[in-house]
Residue, then its C-alpha position, 0 to 999 in steps of 0.5 A: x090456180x084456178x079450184x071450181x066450187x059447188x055450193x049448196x042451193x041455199x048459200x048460192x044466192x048470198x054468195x051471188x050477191x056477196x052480201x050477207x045472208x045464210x051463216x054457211x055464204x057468211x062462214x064461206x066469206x070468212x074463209x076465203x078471205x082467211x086463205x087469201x083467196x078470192x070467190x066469184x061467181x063462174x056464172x053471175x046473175x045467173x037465176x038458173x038453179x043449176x048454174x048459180x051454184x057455181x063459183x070459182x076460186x082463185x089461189x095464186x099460191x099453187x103450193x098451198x092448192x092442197x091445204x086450200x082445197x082441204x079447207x073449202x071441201x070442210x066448209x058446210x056450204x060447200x058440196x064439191x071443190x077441185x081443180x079443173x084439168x089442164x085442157x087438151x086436144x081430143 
Protein backbone atom coordinates (compact mmCIF):
# COMPACT_ATOMS: atom_id res chain seq x y z
CA UNK A 1 0.00 0.00 0.00
CA UNK A 2 0.97 3.04 -1.01
CA UNK A 3 0.85 6.22 2.02
CA UNK A 4 1.91 9.86 -0.20
CA UNK A 5 4.43 11.83 1.99
CA UNK A 6 4.91 15.73 2.28
CA UNK A 7 7.89 16.77 3.97
CA UNK A 8 8.97 19.98 5.20
CA UNK A 9 11.23 22.18 2.63
CA UNK A 10 14.17 21.93 4.58
CA UNK A 11 14.57 17.85 5.00
CA UNK A 12 13.76 17.45 1.15
CA UNK A 13 16.78 17.76 -0.06
CA UNK A 14 18.58 15.21 2.29
CA UNK A 15 16.02 12.78 1.61
CA UNK A 16 16.25 13.25 -2.35
CA UNK A 17 19.78 12.27 -1.78
CA UNK A 18 19.13 9.52 0.91
CA UNK A 19 22.18 10.68 2.74
CA UNK A 20 22.56 12.22 5.49
CA UNK A 21 21.96 15.99 6.38
CA UNK A 22 19.13 17.73 8.43
CA UNK A 23 18.55 15.67 11.92
CA UNK A 24 14.34 15.45 10.75
CA UNK A 25 15.52 13.42 7.06
CA UNK A 26 17.98 11.60 9.63
CA UNK A 27 15.24 10.74 12.26
CA UNK A 28 12.67 10.29 9.28
CA UNK A 29 15.33 7.51 7.77
CA UNK A 30 15.32 5.81 11.26
CA UNK A 31 11.85 5.63 11.16
CA UNK A 32 11.08 4.29 8.25
CA UNK A 33 13.48 1.99 8.45
CA UNK A 34 11.99 1.05 12.09
CA UNK A 35 8.39 0.43 10.24
CA UNK A 36 9.83 -1.71 7.62
CA UNK A 37 9.04 0.48 5.37
CA UNK A 38 10.64 2.14 2.45
CA UNK A 39 10.92 5.98 1.31
CA UNK A 40 11.51 7.11 -2.30
CA UNK A 41 11.22 10.31 -3.70
CA UNK A 42 7.65 10.35 -6.18
CA UNK A 43 9.56 13.08 -8.14
CA UNK A 44 13.46 12.21 -8.25
CA UNK A 45 16.11 14.75 -8.96
CA UNK A 46 13.61 17.01 -9.01
CA UNK A 47 14.86 20.77 -8.11
CA UNK A 48 11.43 22.29 -8.46
CA UNK A 49 10.23 23.64 -4.90
CA UNK A 50 7.14 22.22 -4.81
CA UNK A 51 7.55 18.87 -6.36
CA UNK A 52 10.96 17.66 -4.34
CA UNK A 53 9.17 17.60 -1.26
CA UNK A 54 7.27 14.75 -2.06
CA UNK A 55 7.88 10.93 -1.37
CA UNK A 56 6.15 7.99 -1.37
CA UNK A 57 6.01 5.41 1.21
CA UNK A 58 5.55 1.77 0.53
CA UNK A 59 4.06 -0.69 3.58
CA UNK A 60 3.47 -3.94 2.41
CA UNK A 61 1.56 -4.94 5.40
CA UNK A 62 -1.92 -3.12 5.10
CA UNK A 63 -3.17 -3.90 8.72
CA UNK A 64 -0.29 -2.12 10.29
CA UNK A 65 -1.33 1.02 7.43
CA UNK A 66 -2.95 3.11 10.53
CA UNK A 67 -0.25 2.33 13.08
CA UNK A 68 2.23 3.52 10.14
CA UNK A 69 0.60 6.68 9.21
CA UNK A 70 0.07 7.69 12.92
CA UNK A 71 4.09 7.42 13.23
CA UNK A 72 5.14 9.27 10.19
CA UNK A 73 2.20 12.09 10.81
CA UNK A 74 4.48 12.26 14.55
CA UNK A 75 7.64 12.62 12.72
CA UNK A 76 9.02 16.43 12.84
CA UNK A 77 10.07 16.70 9.19
CA UNK A 78 6.91 15.35 7.90
CA UNK A 79 3.81 18.20 7.11
CA UNK A 80 1.08 15.58 5.73
CA UNK A 81 0.99 11.73 5.16
CA UNK A 82 -2.15 9.64 3.89
CA UNK A 83 -3.30 7.10 1.54
CA UNK A 84 -4.19 7.97 -1.99
CA UNK A 85 -7.60 6.88 -3.12
CA UNK A 86 -8.54 4.08 -5.22
CA UNK A 87 -8.56 5.81 -8.68
CA UNK A 88 -11.98 5.80 -10.47
CA UNK A 89 -13.93 6.71 -13.36
CA UNK A 90 -15.31 10.25 -13.43
Amino acid sequence: MEITLKVRDDVAPALQRQVEGENAANDLLKLTDQLGVSIRATHPGSQDPLLSPYFTVQANDPSSIDAVLEALRGSDGVEAAYVKPADELP
